[in-house]
Jmol script that loads the backbone (N, CA, C; Angstrom):
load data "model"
ATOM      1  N   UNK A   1     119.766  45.993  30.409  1.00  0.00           N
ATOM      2  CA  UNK A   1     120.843  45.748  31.347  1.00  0.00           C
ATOM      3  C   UNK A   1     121.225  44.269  31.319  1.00  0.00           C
ATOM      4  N   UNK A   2     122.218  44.171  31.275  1.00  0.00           N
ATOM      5  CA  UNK A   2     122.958  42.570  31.315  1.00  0.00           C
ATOM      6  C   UNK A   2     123.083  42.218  32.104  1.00  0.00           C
ATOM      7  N   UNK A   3     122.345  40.946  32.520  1.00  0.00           N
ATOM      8  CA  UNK A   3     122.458  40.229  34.280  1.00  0.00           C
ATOM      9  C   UNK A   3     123.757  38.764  33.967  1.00  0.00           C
ATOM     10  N   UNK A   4     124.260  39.692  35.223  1.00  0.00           N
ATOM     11  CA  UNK A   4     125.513  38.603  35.230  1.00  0.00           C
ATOM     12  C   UNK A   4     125.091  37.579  36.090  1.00  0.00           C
ATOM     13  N   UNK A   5     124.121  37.623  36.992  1.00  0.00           N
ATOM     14  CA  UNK A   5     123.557  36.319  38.387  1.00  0.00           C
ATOM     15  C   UNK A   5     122.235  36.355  38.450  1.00  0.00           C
ATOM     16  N   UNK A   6     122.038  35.636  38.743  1.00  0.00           N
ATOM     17  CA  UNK A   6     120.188  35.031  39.061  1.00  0.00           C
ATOM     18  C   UNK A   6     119.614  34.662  40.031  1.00  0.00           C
ATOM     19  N   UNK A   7     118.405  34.702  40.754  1.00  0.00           N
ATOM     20  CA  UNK A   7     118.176  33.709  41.990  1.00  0.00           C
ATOM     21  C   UNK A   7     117.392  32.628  40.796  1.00  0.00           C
ATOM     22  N   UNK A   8     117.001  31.868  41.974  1.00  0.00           N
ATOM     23  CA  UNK A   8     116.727  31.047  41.402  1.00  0.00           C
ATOM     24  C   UNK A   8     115.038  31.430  40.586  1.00  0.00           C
ATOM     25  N   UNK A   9     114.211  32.424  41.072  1.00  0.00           N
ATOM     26  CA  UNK A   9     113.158  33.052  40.289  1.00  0.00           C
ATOM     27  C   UNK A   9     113.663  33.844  39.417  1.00  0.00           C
ATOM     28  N   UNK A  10     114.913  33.915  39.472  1.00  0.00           N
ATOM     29  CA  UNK A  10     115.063  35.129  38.161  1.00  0.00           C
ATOM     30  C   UNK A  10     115.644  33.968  36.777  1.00  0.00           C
ATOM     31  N   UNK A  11     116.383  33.010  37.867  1.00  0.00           N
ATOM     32  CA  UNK A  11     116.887  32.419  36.541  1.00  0.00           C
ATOM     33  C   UNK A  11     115.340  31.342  35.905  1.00  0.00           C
ATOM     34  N   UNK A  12     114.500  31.319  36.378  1.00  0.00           N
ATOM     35  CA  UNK A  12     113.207  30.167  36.042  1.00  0.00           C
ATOM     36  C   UNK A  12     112.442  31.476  35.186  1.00  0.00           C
ATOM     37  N   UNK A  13     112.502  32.732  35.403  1.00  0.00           N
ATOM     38  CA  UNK A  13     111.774  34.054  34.553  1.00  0.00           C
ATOM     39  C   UNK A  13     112.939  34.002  33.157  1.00  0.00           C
ATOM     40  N   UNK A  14     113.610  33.862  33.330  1.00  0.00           N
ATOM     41  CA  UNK A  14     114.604  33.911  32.086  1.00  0.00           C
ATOM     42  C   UNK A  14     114.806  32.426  31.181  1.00  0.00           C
ATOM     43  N   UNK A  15     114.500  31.472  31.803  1.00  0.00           N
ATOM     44  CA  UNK A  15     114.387  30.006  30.956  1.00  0.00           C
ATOM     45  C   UNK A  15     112.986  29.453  30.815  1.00  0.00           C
ATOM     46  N   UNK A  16     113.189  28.329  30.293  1.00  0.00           N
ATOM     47  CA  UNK A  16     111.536  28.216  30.040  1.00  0.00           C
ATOM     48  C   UNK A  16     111.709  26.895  31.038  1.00  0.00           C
ATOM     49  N   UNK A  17     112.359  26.880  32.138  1.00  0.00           N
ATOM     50  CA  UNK A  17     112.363  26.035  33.385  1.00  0.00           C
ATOM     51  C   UNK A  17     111.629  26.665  34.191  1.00  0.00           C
ATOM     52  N   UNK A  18     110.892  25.886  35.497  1.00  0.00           N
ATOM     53  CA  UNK A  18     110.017  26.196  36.140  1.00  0.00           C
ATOM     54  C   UNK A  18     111.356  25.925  37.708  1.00  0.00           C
ATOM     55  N   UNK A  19     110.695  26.782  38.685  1.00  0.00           N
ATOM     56  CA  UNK A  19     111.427  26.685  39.797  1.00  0.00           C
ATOM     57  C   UNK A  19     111.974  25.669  40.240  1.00  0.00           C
ATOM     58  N   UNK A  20     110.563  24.510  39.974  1.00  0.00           N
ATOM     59  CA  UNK A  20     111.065  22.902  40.754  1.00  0.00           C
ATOM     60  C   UNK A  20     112.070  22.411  39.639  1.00  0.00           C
ATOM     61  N   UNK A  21     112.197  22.798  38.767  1.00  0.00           N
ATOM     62  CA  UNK A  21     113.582  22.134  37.225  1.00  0.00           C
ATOM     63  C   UNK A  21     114.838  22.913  37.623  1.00  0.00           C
ATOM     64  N   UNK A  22     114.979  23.335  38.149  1.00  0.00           N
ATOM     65  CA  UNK A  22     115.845  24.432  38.472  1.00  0.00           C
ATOM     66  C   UNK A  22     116.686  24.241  40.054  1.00  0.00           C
ATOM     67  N   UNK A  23     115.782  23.706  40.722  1.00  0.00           N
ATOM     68  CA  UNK A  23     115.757  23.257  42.353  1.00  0.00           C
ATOM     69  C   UNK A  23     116.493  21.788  41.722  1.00  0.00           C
ATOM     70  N   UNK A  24     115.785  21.000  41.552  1.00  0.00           N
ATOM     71  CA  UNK A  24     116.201  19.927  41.209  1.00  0.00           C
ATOM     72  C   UNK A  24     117.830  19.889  40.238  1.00  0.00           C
ATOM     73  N   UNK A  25     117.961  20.716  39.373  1.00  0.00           N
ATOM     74  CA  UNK A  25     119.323  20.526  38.948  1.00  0.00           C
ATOM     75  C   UNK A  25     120.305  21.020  40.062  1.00  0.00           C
ATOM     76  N   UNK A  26     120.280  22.296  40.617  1.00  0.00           N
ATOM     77  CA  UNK A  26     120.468  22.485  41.835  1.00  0.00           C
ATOM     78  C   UNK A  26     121.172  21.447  42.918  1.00  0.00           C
ATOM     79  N   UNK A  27     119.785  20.268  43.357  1.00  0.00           N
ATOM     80  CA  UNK A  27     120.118  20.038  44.270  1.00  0.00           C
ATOM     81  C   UNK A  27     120.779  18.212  43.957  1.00  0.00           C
ATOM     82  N   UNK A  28     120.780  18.186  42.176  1.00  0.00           N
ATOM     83  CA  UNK A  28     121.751  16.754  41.708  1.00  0.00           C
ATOM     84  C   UNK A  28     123.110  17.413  41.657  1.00  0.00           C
ATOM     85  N   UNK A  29     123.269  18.511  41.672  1.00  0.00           N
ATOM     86  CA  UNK A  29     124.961  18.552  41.338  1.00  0.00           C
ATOM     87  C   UNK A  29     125.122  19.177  39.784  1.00  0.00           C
ATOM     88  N   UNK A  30     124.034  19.297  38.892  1.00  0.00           N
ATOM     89  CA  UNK A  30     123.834  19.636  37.549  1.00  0.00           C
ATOM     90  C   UNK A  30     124.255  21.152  37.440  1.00  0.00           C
ATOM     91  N   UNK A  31     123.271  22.169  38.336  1.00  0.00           N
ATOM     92  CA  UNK A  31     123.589  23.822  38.267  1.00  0.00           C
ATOM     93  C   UNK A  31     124.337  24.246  39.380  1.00  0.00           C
ATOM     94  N   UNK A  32     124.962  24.814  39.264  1.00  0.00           N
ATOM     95  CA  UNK A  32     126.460  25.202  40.212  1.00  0.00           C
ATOM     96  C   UNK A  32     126.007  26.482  40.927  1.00  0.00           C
ATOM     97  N   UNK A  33     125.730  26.751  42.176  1.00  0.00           N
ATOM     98  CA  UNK A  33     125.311  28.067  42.724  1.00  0.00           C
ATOM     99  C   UNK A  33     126.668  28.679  43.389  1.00  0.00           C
ATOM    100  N   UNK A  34     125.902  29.566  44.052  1.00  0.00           N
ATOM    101  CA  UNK A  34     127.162  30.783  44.881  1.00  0.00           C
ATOM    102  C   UNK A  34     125.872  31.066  45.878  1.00  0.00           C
ATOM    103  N   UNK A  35     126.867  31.172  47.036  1.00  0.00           N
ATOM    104  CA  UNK A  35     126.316  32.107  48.432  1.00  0.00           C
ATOM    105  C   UNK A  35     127.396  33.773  48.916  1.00  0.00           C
ATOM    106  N   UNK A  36     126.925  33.899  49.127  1.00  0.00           N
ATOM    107  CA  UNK A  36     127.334  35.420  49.421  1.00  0.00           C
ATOM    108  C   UNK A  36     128.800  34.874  50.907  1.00  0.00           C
ATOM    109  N   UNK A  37     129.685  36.002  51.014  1.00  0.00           N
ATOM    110  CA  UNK A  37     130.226  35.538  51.874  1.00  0.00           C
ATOM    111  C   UNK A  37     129.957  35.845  53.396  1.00  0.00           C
ATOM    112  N   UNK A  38     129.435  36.579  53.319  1.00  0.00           N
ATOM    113  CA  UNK A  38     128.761  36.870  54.878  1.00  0.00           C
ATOM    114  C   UNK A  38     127.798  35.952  55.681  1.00  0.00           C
ATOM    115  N   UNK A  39     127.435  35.004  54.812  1.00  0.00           N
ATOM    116  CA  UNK A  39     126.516  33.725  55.275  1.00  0.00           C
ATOM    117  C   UNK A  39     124.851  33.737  54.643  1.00  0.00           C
ATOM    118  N   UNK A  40     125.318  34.591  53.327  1.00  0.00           N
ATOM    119  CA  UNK A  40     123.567  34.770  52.569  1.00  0.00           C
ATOM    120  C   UNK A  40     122.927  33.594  52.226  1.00  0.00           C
ATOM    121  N   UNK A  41     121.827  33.288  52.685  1.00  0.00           N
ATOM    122  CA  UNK A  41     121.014  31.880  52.747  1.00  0.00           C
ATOM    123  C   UNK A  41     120.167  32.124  51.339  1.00  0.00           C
ATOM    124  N   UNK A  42     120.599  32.922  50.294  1.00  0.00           N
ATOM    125  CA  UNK A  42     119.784  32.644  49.072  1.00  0.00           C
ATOM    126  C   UNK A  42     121.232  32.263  47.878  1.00  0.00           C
ATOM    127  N   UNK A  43     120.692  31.464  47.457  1.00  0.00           N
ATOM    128  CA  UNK A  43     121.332  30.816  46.268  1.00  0.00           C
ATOM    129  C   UNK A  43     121.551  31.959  45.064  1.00  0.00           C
ATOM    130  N   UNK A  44     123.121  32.114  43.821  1.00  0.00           N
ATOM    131  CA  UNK A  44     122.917  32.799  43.384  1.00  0.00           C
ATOM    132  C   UNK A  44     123.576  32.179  42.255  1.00  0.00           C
ATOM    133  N   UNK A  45     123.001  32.008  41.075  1.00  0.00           N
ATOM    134  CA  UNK A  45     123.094  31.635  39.840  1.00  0.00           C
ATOM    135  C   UNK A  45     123.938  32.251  38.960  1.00  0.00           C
ATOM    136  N   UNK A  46     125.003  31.673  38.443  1.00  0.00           N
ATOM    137  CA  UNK A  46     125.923  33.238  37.440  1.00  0.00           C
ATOM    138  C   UNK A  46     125.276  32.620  36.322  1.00  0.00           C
ATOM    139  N   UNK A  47     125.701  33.684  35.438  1.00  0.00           N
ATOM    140  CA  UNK A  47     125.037  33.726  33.856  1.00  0.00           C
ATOM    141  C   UNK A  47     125.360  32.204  33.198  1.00  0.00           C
ATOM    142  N   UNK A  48     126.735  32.751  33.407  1.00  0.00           N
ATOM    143  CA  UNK A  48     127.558  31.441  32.235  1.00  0.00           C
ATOM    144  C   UNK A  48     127.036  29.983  32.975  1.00  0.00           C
ATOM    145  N   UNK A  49     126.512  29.914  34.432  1.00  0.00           N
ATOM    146  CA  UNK A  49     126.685  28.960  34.691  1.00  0.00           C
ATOM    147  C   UNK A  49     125.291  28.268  34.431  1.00  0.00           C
ATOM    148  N   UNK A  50     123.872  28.824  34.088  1.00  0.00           N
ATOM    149  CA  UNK A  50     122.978  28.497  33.601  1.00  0.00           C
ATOM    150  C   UNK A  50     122.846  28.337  32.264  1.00  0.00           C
ATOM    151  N   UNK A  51     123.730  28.698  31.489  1.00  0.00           N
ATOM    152  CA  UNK A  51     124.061  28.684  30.086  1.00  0.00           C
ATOM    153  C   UNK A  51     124.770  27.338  29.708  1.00  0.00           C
ATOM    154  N   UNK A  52     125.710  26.842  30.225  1.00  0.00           N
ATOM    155  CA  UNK A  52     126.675  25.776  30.687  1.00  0.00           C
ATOM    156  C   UNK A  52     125.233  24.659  30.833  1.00  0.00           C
ATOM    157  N   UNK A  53     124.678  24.495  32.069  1.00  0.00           N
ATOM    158  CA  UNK A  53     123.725  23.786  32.215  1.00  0.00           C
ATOM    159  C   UNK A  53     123.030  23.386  31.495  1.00  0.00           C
ATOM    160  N   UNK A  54     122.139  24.546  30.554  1.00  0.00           N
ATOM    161  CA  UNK A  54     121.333  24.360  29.380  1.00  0.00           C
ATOM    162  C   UNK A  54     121.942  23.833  28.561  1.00  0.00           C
ATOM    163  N   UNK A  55     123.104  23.799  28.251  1.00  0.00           N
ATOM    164  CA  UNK A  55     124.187  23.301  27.014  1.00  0.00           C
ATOM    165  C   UNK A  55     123.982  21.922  27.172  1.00  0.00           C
ATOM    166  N   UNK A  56     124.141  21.441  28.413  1.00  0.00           N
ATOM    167  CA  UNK A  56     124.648  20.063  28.774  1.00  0.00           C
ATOM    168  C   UNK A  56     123.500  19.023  28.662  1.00  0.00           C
ATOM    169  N   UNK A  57     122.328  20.024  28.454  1.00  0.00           N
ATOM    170  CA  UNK A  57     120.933  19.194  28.262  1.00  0.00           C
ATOM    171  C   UNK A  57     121.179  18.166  26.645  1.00  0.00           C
ATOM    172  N   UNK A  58     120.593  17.171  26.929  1.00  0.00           N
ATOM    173  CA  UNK A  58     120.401  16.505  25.232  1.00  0.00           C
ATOM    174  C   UNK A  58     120.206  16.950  24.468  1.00  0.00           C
ATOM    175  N   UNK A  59     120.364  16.660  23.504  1.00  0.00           N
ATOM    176  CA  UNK A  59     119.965  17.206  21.955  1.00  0.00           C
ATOM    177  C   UNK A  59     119.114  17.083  21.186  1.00  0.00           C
ATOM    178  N   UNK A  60     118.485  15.388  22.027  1.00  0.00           N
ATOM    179  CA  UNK A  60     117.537  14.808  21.102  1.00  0.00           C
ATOM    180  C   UNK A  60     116.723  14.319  22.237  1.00  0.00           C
ATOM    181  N   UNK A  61     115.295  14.418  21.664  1.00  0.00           N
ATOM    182  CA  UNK A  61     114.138  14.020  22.364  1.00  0.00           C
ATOM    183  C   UNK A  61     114.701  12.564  22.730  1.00  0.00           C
ATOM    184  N   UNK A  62     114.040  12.154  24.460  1.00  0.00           N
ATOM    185  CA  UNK A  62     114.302  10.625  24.756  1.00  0.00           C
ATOM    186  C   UNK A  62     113.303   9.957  24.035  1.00  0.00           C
ATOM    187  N   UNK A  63     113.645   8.769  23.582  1.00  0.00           N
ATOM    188  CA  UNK A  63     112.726   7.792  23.335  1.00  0.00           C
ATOM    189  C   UNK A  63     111.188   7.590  24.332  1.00  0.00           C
ATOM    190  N   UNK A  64     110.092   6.827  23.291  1.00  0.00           N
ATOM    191  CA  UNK A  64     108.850   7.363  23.693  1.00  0.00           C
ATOM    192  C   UNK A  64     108.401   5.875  24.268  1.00  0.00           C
TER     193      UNK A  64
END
end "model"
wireframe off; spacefill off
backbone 0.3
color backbone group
């Protein structure tokens, strides 16, 4: 089945990001969420938009 949205445990089960990498892009402005319109207090991740994110990561290891 093709998931079009994520919470934020579904999208950290599907990347090799951990919850707090995920929270943190989240909460710089980096991953773009959605709330439900009725006033749903869980965050909801679309596909493209964790895909987008991952894209935007570097390319090349930072200097050591």
């Amino acid at each position: 089945m093709l998931m079009i949205a994520y919470t934020i445990e579904g999208a950290a089960a599907v990347t090799p990001f951990g919850e707090k990498v995920i929270r943190e892009a989240i909460r710089e402005g980096e991953l773009l969420v959605h709330y439900r319109r009725d006033g749903g207090q869980h965050p909801i991740i679309l596909a493209e938009d964790l895909v987008e994110w991952i894209r935007s990561l570097p390319t090349e290891r930072p200097p050591r």
